[in-house]
C-alpha positions as CSV (number, residue, x, y, z in Angstrom):
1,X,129.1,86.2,87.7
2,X,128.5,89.8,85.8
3,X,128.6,92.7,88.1
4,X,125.3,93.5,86.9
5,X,123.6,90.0,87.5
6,X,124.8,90.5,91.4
7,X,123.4,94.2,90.5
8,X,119.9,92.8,89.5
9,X,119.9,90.2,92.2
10,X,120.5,92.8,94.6
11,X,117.8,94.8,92.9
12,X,115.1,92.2,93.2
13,X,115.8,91.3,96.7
14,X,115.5,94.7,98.1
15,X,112.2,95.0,96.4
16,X,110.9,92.0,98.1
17,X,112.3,93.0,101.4
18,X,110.6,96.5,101.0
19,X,107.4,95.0,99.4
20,X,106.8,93.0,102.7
21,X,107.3,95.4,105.0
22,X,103.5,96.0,105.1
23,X,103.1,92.7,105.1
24,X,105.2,92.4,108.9
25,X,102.4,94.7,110.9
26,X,105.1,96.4,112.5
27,X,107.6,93.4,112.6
28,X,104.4,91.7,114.0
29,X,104.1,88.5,112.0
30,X,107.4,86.0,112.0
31,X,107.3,85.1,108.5
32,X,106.7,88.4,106.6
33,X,109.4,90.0,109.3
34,X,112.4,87.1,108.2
35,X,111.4,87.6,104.8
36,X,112.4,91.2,105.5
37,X,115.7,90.4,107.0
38,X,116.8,87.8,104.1
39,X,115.7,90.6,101.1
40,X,117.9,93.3,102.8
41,X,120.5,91.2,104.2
42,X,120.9,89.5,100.4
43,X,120.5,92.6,98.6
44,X,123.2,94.4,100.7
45,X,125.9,91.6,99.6
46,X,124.8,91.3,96.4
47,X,125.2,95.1,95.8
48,X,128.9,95.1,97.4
49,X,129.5,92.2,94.7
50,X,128.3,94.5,92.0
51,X,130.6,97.4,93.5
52,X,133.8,95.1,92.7
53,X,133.2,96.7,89.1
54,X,130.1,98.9,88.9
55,X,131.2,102.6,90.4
56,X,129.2,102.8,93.6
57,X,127.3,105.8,92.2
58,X,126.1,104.4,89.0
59,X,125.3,101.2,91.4
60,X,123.1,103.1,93.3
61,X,121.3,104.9,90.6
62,X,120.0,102.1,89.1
63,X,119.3,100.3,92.1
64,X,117.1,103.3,93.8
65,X,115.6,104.0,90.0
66,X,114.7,100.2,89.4
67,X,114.0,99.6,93.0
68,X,111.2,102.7,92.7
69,X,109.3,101.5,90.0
70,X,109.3,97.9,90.9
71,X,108.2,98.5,94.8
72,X,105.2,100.9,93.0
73,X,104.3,98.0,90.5
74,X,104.7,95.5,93.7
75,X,102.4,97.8,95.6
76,X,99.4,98.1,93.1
77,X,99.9,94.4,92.6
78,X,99.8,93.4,96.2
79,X,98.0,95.9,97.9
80,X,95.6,98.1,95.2
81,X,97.4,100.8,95.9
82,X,97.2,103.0,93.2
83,X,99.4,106.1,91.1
84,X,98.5,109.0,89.4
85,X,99.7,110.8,86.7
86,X,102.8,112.6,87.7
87,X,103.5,109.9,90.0
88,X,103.4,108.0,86.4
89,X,105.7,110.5,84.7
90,X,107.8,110.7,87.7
91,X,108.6,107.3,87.6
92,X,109.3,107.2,83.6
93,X,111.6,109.6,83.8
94,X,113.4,107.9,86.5
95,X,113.6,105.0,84.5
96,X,114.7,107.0,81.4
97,X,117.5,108.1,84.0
98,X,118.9,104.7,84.3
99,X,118.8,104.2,80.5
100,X,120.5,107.1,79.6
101,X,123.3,105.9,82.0
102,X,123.3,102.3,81.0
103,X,123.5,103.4,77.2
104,X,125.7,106.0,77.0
105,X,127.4,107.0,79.8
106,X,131.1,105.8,80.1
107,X,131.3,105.8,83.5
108,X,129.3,102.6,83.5
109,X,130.2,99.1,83.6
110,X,129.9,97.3,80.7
C-alpha cells in the first residue's frame, strides 16, 4: 500500500479516536472508551507504516495539520461547537502548510 494511504488511514483514525473522547465521560461509557483505544492504537501503526517512506517530520506535519482541521470540522458537526475567525484563518493557514509541503517540497514522499 502507498505510504500516504497508511498516512491517511492513520490520519482518519486519530481523528475518530480524538473526536470520541468527549463522547467517553471521562472513560466512563464502554463503547465510546474502546472506540478510543482502536482509533489511537490503529492510527499509531498505520503512521509507523507511513514512516517506512514518508520522513517522520513531514509525517507528522501533515498528520497534526490534517488531524486539526478535521477534529474542528468533527467538533462543530458532533457537538455545535463553534470557531471564529482567526480560529478560521488559523486553520487555513495550517492547511496551506501541508500543501506547500505536499507540492513542492523535496523532502516529501512522492
Amino acid at each position: 500500500m502507498h505510504p500516504y494511504a497508511y498516512l491517511a488511514i492513520a490520519i482518519l483514525a486519530e481523528v475518530i479516536a480524538t473526536s470520541s473522547l468527549k463522547a467517553t465521560a471521562e472513560f466512563t461509557r464502554p463503547w465510546p472508551s474502546l472506540l478510543v483505544a482502536a482509533g489511537y492504537i490503529t492510527a499509531f501503526y498505520c503512521l509507523t507504516l507511513s514512516l517506512r517512506v514518508i520522513p517522520v517530520g513531514i509525517a507528522y506535519a501533515v498528520w497534526s495539520g490534517l488531524g486539526i482541521v478535521l477534529v474542528a470540522i468533527a467538533s462543530f458537526v458532533l457537538y455545535q461547537q463553534k470557531l471564529d475567525a482567526p480560529a478560521i484563518l488559523g486553520m487555513a493557514m495550517i492547511l496551506g502548510g501541508c500543501l506547500v509541503i505536499n507540492l513542492f517540497s523535496k523532502s516529501s514522499a512522492h
